[in-house]
PADREN-850171 format. One record per residue (C-alpha): residue in three letters; x, y, z. Coordinates in steps of 0.2 Angstrom, whole numbers, plus 5000, padded with zeros to 4 digits. Each point is the difference from the previous one (the first is absolute). Last residue first. Example, Ala and Ser with C-alpha at 12.3 -4.5 7.8 and 13.67 -1.06 7.14 Angstrom:
   resn      u      v      w
    SER   5068   4995   5036
    ALA   4994   4983   5003
//
This chain:
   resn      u      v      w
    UNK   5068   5125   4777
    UNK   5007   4995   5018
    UNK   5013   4991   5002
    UNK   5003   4986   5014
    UNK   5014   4998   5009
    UNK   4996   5010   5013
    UNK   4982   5006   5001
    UNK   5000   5019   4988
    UNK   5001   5016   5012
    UNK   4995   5012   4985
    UNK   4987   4991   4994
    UNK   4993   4999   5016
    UNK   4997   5019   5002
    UNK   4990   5000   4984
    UNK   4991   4988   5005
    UNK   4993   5007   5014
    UNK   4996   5015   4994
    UNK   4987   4992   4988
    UNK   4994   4989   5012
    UNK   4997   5018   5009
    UNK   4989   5006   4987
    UNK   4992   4983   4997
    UNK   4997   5000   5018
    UNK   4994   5016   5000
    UNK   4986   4999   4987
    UNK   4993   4982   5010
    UNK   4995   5011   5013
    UNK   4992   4987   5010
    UNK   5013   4997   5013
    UNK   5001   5018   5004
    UNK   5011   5006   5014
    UNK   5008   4985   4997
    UNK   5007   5005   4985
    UNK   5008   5015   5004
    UNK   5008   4994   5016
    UNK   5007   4988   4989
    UNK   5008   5009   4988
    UNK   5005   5011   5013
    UNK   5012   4987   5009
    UNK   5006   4994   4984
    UNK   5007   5017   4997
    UNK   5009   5001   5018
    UNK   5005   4982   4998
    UNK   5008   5006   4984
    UNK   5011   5016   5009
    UNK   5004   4984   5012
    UNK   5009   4989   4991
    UNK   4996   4991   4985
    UNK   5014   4989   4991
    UNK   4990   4985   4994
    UNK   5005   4991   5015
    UNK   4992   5012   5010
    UNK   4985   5000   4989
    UNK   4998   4978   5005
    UNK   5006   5003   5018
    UNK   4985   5013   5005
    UNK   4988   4991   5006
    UNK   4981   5001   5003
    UNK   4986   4996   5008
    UNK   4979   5006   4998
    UNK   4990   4999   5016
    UNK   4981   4995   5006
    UNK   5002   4984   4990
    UNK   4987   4993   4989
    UNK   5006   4982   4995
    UNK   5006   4999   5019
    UNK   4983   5005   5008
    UNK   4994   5019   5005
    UNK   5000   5003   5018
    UNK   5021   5004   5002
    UNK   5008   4999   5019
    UNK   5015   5002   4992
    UNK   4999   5003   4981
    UNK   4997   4987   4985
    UNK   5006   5003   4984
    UNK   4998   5005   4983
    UNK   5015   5000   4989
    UNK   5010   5014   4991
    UNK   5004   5001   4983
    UNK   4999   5020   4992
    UNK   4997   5001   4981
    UNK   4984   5011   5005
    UNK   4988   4985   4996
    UNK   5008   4990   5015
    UNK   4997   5015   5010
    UNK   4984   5001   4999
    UNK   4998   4980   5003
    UNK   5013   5001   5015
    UNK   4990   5013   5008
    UNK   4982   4990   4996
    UNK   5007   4983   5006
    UNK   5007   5007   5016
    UNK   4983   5009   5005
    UNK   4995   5017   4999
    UNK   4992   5017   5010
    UNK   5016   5007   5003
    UNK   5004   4997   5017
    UNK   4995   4982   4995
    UNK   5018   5000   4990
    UNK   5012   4994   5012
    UNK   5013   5003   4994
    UNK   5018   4985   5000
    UNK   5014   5006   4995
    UNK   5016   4987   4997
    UNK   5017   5000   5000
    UNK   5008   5004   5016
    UNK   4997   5012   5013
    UNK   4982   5005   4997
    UNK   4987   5014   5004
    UNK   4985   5003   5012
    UNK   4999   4982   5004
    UNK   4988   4998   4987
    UNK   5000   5015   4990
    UNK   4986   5013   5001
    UNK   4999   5008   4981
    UNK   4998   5021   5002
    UNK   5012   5003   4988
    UNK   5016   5004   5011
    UNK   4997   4981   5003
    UNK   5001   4995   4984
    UNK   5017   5013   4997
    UNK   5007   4993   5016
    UNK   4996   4982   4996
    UNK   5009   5002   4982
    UNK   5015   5006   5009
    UNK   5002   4986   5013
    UNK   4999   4987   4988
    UNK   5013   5011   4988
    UNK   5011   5000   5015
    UNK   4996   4981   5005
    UNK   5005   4995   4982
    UNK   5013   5012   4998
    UNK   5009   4991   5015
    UNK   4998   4982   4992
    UNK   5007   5006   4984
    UNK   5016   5007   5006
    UNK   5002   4984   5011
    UNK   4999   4991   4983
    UNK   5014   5013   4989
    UNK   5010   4995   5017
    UNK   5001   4983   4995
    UNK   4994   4983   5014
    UNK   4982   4999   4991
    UNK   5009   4999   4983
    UNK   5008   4984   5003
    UNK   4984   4995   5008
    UNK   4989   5003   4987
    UNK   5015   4991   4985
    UNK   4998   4983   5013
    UNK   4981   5001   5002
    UNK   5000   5001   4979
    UNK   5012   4984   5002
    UNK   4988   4990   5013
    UNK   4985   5005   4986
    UNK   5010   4992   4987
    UNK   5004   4984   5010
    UNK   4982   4998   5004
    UNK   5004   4987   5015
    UNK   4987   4983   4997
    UNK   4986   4999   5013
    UNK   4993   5013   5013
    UNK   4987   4995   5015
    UNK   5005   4986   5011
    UNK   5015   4994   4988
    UNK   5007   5013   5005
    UNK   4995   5013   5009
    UNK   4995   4992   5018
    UNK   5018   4988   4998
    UNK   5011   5018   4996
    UNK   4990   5009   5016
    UNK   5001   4986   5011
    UNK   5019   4999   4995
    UNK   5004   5015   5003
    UNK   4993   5006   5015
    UNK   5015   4999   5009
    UNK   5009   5012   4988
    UNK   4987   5012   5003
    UNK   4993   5007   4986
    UNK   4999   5006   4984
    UNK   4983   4995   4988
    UNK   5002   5006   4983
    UNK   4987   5004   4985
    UNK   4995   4999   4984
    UNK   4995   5012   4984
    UNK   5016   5008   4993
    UNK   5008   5014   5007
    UNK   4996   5018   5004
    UNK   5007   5000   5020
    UNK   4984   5009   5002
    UNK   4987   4987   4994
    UNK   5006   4986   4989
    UNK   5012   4990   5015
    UNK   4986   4997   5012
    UNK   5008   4997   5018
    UNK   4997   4990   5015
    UNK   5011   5002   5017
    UNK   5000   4987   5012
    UNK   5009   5003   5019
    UNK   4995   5016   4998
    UNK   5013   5013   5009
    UNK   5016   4999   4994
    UNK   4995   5005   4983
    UNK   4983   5009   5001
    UNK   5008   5013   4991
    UNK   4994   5019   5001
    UNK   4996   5009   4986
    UNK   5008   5009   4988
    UNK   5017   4993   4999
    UNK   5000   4993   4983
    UNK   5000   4981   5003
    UNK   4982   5006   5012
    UNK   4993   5010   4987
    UNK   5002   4985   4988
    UNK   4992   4989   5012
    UNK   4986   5009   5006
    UNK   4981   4994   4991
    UNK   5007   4981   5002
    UNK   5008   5005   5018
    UNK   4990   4986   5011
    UNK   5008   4999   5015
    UNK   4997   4984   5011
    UNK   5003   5000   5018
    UNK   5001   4985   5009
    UNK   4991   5000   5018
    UNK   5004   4997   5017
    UNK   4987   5012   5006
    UNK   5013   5012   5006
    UNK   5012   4997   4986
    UNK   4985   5003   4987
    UNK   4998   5019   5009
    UNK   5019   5003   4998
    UNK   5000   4997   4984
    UNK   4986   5010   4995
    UNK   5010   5014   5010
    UNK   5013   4997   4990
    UNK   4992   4999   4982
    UNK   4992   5017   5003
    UNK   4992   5002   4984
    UNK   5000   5016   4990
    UNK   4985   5005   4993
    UNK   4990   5002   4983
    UNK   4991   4982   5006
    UNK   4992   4996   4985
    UNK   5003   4980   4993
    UNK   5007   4996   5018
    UNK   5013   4993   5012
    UNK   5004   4994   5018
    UNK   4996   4981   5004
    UNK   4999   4992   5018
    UNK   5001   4981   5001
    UNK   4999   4988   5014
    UNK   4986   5009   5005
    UNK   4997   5005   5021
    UNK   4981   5006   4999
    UNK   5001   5012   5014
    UNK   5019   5006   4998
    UNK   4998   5002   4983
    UNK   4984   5008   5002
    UNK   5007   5011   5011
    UNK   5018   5005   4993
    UNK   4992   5003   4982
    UNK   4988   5014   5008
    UNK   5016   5005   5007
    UNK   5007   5001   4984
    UNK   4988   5010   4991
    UNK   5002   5001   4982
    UNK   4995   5016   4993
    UNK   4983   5008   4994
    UNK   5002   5016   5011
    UNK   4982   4999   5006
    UNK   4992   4984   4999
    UNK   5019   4993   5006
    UNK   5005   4984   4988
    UNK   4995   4982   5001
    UNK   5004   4985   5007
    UNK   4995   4983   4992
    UNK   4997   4983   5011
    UNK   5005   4985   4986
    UNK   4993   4983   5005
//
């Protein structure tokens, strides 16, 4: 059985003593810190510290962190999770998979669990794509991109905030925003439609404490690894950030989207995907 915590009503972050308690009332064998929209920082000691008192292990999920992590931009649960679980295709920008690091004397139950328990044959050319990301997780050019991407995170929240958009948690520390767009009189799905049509890809999602379901959402999330990568920095979050303040402030003015679409485009077009040309 799996016993969730949750964040603070008011400031939407993790609260540790929360944590603390129901750990210590429901003693579990295992505690797990991560999330798909957490905009925060996590306090891997102190979740630590909590599983030690229960005589749990603590398992840190970094699918959505990775790449901020190799690059010095967040905090590393190294040294403190006893299991660490990764993605590799999210921010450290590899090929779909993922790694399990851990303690050396949960090796083998980890190795045995995996394989032939839920993974067959090795995918040689995926284990060489894994091998060119983490090459280029440990350069400099790599930490350079994993600052810009919480500085252009941190930008586009300001401007959507300096708009009048309540942001969960009232900001962000890594990659992700997350709004909560009932202030505004929508759901997820219409946010994320709107802008969609205005050349701008975000998803719906839900919000803490949301009302709507998860195919609705009460929230639209997004990142900013994939423009990073393209060479934006913060003069574009700024731009990006009025684009969608513009849109959502009517998500049935069809005239503005295509407008802004238009816009859009033209901005890409000048930071083309890497490796790839665009025509």
């Amino acid at each position: 059985n799996f016993v969730p915590y949750a964040v603070d009503r008011e400031s939407h972050l993790v609260d540790y003593d929360v944590m603390e308690q129901l750990a210590k009332e429901h003693k579990p064998k295992v505690i797990v810190t991560g999330a798909t929209a957490y905009p925060r920082l996590w306090d891997f000691k102190r979740a630590r510290e909590i599983a030690d008192e229960v005589g749990a292990i603590l398992i840190a999920d970094m699918a959505h962190l990775a790449g901020l992590i190799a690059g010095g931009a967040h905090p590393s649960p190294a040294g403190h999770a006893q299991v660490v679980t990764s993605s590799t295709h999210k921010t450290l920008r590899g090929p779909r998979g993922g790694m399990i690091l851990c303690d050396a004397n949960l090796r083998r139950k980890i190795d045995s669990g995996v394989f032939p328990g839920t993974q067959g044959g090795p995918l040689m050319h995926v284990i060489a794509g894994k091998a060119v990301m983490l090459k280029e997780a440990a350069t400099d050019e790599f930490k350079q991109y994993a600052h810009q991407v919480v500085a252009n995170s941190k930008t586009l929240a300001q401007v959507l905030l300096d708009a009048g958009f309540t942001l969960v948690s009232g900001g962000t520390d890594n990659h992700l925003v997350l709004i909560d767009v009932t202030k505004n009189g929508l759901t997820g799905v219409e946010a994320a439609d709107a802008l969609e049509a205005a050349g701008i890809v975000v998803n719906f999602n839900s919000i803490p404490f949301d009302t709507h379901g998860p195919r609705v959402g009460g929230g639209i999330r997004f990142g900013t690894p994939a423009i990073t990568s393209r060479g934006m920095g913060e003069a574009e979050m700024q731009q990006i950030g009025e684009w969608m303040a513009r849109v959502l402030r009517d998500v049935k003015d069809t005239a503005e989207q295509e407008k802004v679409r238009g816009e859009v485009l033209a901005l890409t077009s000048k930071f083309p995907a890497r490796g790839v040309p665009v025509r």
